[in-house]
VOMAR-818374 format. One record per residue: chain; x, y, z of N, C-alpha, C in turn. Coordinates in pm, 1 decimal. Atoms other than C-alpha are relative to their C-alpha. Layout:
BEGIN
+--------+----------+----------+----------+----------+----------+----------+----------+----------+----------+
! cadena !      n.x !      n.y !      n.z !     ca.x !     ca.y !     ca.z !      c.x !      c.y !      c.z !
+--------+----------+----------+----------+----------+----------+----------+----------+----------+----------+
!      A !        X !        Y !        Z !        X !        Y !        Z !        X !        Y !        Z !
...
+--------+----------+----------+----------+----------+----------+----------+----------+----------+----------+
This chain:
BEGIN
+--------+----------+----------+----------+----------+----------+----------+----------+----------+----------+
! cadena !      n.x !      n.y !      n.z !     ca.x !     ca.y !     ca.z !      c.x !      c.y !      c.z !
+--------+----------+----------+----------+----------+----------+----------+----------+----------+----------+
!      A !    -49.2 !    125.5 !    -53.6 !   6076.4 !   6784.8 !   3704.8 !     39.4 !     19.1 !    145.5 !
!      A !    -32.5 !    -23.7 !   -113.8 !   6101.5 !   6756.5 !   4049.8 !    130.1 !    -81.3 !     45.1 !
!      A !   -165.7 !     62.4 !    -50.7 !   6482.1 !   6715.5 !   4190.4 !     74.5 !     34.6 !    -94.0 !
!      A !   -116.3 !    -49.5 !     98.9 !   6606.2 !   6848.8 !   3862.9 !     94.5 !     88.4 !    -10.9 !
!      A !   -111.6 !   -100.3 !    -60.2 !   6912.0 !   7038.5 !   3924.6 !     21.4 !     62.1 !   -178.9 !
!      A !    -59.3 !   -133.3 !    134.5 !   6965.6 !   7344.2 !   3615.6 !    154.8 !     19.2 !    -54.0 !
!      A !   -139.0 !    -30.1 !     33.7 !   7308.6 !   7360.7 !   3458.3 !     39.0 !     73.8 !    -94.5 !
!      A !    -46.8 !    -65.9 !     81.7 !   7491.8 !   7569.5 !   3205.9 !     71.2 !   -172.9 !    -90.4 !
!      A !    -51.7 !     93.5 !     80.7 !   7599.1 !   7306.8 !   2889.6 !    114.5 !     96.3 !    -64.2 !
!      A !    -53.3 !    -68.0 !    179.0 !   7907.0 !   7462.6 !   2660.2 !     62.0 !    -80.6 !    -48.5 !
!      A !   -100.9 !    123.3 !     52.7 !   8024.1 !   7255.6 !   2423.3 !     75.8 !    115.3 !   -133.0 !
!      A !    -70.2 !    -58.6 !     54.1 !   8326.1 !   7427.0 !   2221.1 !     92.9 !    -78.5 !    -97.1 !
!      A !    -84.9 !     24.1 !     95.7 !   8536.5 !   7369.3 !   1899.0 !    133.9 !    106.0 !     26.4 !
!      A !   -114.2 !    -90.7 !    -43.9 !   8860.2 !   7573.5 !   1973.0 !     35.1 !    -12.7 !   -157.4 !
!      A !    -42.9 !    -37.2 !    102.6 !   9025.2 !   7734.7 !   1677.7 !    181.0 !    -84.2 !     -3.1 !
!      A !    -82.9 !     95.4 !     26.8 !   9318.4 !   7533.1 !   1585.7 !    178.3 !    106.7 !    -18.5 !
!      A !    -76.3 !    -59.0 !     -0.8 !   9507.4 !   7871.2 !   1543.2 !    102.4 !     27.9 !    174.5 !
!      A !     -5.7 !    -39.6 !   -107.7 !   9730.1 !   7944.4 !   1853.5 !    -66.5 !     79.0 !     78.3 !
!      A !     64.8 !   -172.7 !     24.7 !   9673.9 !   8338.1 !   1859.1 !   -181.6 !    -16.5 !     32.3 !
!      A !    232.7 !     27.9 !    -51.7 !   9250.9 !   8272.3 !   1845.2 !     12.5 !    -76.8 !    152.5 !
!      A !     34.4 !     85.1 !   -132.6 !   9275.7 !   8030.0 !   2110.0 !     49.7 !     56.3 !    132.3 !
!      A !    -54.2 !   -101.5 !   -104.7 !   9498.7 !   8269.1 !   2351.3 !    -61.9 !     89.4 !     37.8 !
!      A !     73.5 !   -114.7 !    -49.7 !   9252.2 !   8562.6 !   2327.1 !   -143.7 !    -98.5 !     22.1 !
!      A !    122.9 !     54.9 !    -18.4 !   8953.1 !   8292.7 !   2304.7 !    -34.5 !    -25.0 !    196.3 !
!      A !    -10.5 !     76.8 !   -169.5 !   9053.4 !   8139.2 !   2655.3 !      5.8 !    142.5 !    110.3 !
!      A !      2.5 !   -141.7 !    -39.1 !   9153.7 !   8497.9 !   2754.3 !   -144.3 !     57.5 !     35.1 !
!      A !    103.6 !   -129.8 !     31.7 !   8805.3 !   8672.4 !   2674.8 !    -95.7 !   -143.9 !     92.7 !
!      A !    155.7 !     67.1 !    -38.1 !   8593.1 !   8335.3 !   2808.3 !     49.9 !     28.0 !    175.2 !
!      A !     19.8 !    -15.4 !   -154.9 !   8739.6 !   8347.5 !   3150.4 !     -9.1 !    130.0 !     73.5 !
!      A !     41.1 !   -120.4 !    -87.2 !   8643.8 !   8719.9 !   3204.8 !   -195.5 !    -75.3 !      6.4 !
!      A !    137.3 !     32.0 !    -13.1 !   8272.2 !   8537.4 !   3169.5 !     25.5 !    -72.0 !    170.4 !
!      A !    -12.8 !     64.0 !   -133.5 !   8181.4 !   8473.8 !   3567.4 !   -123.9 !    -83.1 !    -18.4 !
!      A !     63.1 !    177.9 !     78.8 !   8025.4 !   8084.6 !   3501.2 !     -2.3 !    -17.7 !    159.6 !
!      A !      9.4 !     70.2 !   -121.2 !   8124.5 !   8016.0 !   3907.5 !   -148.4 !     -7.6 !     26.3 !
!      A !    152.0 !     23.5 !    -60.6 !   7737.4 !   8082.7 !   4005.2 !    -80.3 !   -135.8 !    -14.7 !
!      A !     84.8 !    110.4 !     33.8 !   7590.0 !   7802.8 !   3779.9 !     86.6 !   -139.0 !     20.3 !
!      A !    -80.5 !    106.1 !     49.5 !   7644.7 !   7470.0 !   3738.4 !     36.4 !    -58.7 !   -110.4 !
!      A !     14.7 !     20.1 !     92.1 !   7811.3 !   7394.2 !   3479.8 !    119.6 !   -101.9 !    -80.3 !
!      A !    -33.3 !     55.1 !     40.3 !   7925.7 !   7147.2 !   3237.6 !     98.5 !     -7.0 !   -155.6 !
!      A !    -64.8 !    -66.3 !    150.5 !   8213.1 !   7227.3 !   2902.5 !     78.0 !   -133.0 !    -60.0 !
!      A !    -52.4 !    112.0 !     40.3 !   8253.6 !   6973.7 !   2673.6 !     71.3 !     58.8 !   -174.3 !
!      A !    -79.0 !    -32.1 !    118.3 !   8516.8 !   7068.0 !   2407.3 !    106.5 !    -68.5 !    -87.5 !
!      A !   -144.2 !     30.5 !     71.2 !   8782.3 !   6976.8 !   2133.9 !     43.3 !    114.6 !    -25.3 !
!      A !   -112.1 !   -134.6 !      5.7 !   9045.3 !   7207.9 !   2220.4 !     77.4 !     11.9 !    -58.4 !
!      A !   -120.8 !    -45.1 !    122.5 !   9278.1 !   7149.8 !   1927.8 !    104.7 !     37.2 !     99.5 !
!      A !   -122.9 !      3.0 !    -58.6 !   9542.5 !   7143.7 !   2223.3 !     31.7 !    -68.8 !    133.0 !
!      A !   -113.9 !     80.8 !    -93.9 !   9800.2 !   6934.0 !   2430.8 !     -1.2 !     55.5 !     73.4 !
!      A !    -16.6 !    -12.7 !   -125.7 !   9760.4 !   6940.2 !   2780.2 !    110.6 !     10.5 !     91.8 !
!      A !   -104.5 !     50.5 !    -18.3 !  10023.1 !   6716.8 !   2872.4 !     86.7 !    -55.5 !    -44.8 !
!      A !    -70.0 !     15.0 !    111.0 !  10280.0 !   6580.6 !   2696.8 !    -11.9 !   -224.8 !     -7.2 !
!      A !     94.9 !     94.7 !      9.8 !  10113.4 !   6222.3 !   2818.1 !    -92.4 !    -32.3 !    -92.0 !
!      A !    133.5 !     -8.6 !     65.8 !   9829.9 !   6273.3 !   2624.1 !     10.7 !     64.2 !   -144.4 !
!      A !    -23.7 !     21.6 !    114.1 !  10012.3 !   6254.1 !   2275.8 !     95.9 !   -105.6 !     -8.5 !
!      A !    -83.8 !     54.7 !     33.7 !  10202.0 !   6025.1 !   2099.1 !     30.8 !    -18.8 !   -184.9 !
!      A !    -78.9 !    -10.3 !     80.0 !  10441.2 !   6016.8 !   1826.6 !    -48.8 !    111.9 !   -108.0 !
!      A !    -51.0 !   -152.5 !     35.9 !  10543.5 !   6319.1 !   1606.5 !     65.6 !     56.3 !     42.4 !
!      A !   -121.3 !   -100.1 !    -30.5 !  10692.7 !   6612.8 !   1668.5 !    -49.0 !     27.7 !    153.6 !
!      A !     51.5 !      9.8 !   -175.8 !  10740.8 !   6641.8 !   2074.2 !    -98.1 !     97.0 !    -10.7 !
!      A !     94.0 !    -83.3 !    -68.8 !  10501.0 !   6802.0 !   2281.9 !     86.1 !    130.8 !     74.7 !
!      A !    -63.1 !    -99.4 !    -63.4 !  10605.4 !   7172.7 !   2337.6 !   -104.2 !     92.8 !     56.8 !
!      A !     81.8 !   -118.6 !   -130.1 !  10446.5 !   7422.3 !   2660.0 !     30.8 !    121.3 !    -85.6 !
!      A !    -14.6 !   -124.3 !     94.3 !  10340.0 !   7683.6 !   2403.6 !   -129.0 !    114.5 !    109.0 !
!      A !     92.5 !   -108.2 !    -31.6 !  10137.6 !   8011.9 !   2479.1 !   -194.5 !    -10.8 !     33.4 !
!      A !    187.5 !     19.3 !      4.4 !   9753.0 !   7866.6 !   2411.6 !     35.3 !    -94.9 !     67.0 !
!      A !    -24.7 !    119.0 !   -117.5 !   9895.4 !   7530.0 !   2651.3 !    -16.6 !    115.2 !    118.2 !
!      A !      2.4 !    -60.5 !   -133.1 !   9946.9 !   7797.4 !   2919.0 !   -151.5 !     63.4 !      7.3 !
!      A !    124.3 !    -54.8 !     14.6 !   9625.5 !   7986.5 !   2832.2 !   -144.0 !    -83.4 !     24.6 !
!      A !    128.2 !    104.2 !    -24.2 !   9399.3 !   7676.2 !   2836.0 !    -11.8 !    -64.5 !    114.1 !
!      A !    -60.1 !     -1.6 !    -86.7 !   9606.1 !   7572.1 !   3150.7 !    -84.4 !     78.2 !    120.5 !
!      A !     57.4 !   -167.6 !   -126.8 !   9486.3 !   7939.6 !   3366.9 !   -108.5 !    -18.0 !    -73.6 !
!      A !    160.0 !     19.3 !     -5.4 !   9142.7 !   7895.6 !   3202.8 !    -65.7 !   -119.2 !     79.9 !
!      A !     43.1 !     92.0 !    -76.9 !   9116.5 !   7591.0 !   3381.4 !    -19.2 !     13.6 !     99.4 !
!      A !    -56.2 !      6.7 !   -134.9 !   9262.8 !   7655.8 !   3703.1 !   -110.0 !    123.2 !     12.6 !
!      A !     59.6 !   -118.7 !    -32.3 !   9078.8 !   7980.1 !   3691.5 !   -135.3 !    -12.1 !     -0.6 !
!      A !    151.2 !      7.5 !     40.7 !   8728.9 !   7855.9 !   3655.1 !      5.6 !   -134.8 !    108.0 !
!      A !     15.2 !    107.5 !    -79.4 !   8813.7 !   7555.4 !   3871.7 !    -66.6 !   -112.4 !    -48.3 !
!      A !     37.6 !    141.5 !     64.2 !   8739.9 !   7289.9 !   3641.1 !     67.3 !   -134.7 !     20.5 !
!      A !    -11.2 !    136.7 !    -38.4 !   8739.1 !   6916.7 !   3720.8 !    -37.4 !    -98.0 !   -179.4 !
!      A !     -8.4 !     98.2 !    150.9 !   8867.6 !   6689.5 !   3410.3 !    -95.2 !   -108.5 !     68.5 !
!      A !     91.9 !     89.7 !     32.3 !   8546.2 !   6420.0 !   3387.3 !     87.0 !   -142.7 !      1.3 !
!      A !    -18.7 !    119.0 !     61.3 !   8772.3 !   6157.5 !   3271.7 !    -50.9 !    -78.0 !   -127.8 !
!      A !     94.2 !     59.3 !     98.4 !   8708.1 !   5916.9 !   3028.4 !     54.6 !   -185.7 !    -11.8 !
!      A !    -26.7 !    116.1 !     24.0 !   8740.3 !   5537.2 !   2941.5 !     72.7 !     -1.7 !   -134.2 !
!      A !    -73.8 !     15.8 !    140.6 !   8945.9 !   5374.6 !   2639.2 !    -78.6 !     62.9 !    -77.6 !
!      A !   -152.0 !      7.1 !     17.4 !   9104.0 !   5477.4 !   2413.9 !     47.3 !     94.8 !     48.0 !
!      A !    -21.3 !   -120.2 !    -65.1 !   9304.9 !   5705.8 !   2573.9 !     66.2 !    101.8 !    -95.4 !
!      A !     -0.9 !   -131.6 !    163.9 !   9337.8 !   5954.6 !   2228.1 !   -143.5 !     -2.4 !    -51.8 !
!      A !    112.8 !    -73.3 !     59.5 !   9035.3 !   6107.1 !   2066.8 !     43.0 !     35.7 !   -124.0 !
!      A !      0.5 !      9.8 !    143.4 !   9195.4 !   6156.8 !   1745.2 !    129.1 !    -83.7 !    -61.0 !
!      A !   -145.7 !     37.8 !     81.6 !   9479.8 !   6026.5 !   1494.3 !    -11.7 !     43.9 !   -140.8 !
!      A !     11.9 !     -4.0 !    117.4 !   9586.0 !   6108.5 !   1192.5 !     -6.2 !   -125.3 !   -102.5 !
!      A !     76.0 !    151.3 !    112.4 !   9492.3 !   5771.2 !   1028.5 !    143.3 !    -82.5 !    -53.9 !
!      A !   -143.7 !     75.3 !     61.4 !   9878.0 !   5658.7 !    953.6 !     12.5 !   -133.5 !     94.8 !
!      A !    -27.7 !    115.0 !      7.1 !  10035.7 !   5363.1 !   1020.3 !    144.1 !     -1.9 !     82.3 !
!      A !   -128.1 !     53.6 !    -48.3 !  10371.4 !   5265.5 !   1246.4 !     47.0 !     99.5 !     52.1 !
!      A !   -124.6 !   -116.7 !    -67.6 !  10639.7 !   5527.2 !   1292.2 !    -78.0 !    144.0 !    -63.7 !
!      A !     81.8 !   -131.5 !     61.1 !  10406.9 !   5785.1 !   1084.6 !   -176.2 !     42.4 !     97.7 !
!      A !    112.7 !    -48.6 !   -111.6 !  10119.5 !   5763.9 !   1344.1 !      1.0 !    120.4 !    120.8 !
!      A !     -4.9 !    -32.5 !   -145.2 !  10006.0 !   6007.3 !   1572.2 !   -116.2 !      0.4 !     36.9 !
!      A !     99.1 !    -24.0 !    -95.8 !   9764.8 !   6013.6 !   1856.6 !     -4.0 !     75.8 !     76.2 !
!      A !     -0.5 !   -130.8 !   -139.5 !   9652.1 !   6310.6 !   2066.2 !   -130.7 !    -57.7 !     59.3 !
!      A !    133.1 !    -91.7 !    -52.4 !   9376.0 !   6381.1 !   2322.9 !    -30.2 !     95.8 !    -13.9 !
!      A !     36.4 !    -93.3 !     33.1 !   9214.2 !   6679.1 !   2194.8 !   -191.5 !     19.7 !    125.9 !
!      A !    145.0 !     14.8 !    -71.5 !   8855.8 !   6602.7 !   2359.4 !    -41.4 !    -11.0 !    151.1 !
!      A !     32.4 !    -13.3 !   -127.0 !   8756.1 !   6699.0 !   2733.2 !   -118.1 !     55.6 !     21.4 !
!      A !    139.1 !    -32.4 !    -41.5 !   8460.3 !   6715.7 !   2913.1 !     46.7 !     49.3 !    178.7 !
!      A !     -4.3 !   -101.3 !   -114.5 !   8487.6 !   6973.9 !   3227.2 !   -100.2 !    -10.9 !    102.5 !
!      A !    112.0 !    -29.0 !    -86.0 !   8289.2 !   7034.5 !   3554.6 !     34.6 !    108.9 !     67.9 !
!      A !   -101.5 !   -135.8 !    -94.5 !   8320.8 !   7326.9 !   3745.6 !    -74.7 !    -93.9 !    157.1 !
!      A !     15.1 !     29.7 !   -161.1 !   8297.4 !   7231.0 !   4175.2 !   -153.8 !    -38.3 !      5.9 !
!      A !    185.0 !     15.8 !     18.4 !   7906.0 !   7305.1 !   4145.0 !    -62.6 !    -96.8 !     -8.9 !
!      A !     75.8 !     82.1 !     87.5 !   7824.1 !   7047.4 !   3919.3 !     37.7 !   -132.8 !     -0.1 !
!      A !    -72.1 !    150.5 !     24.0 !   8069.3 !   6762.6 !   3965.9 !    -10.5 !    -50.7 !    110.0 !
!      A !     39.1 !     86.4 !    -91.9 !   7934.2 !   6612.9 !   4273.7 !   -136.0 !   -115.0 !    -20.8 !
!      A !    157.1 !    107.8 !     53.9 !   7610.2 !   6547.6 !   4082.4 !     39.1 !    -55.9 !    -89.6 !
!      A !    -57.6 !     85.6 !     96.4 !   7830.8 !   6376.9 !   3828.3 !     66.8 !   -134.9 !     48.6 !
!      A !    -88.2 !    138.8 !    -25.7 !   7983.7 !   6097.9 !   3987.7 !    -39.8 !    -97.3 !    -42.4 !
!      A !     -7.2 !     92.0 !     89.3 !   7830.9 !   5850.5 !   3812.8 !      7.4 !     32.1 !   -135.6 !
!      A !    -37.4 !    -40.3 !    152.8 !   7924.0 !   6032.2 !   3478.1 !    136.6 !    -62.5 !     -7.7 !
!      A !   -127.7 !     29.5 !     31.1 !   8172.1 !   5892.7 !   3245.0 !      3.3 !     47.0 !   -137.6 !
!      A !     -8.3 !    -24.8 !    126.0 !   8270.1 !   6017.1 !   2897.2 !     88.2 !   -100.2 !    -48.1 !
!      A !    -25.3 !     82.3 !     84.2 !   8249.0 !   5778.4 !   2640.0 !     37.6 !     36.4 !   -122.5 !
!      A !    -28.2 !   -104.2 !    145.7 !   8436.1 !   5872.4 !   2349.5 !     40.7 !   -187.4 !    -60.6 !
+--------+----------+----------+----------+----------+----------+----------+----------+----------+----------+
């Protein structure tokens, strides 16, 4: 295809355990990804910000928050955004027993997110 620009895709399920997800985030950012361009679209099974839940038990800055945190910063990833709703999951309850997180992000590293600007993730 002529003009077709090559990218790296990863799309990731994160382990829901802390511990996994601390050495996961750990062990991916010794991988050097800066060269390509590339695009990581994951459910990280973890709270960013404390925005981007609601109701339950608060939002606490645990060990895999900091870890997913410095994998970011450290790879220089650019959050995509996304349109409504602004949660990606719930547990299906009702009133004062509801909750809603964002679990679901789609990444760019510098490379790749200039040729994205008209990208939007539709969840």
């Amino acid at each position: 295809m002529d003009g077709a620009q090559p990218f790296l895709l990863s799309n990731i399920y994160a382990s829901t355990n802390p511990n996994t997800c601390i050495d996961f985030w750990n062990n991916f950012s010794n991988l050097d990804l800066s060269m390509y361009s590339w695009l990581l679209c994951v459910d990280f099974n973890c709270i960013l910000f404390v925005e981007k839940k609601k109701g339950g038990l608060p939002f606490s800055l645990n060990n895999s928050v900091i870890a997913f945190r410095d994998f970011i910063h450290a790879n220089g990833l650019i959050d995509l955004g996304f349109f409504d709703p602004p949660f990606t999951w719930s547990n299906n309850r009702q009133e004062i027993h509801k909750i809603e997180i964002r679990l679901d992000r789609v990444f760019a590293n510098a490379t790749l997110s200039h040729f994205l600007i008209i990208f939007r993730l539709l969840i």
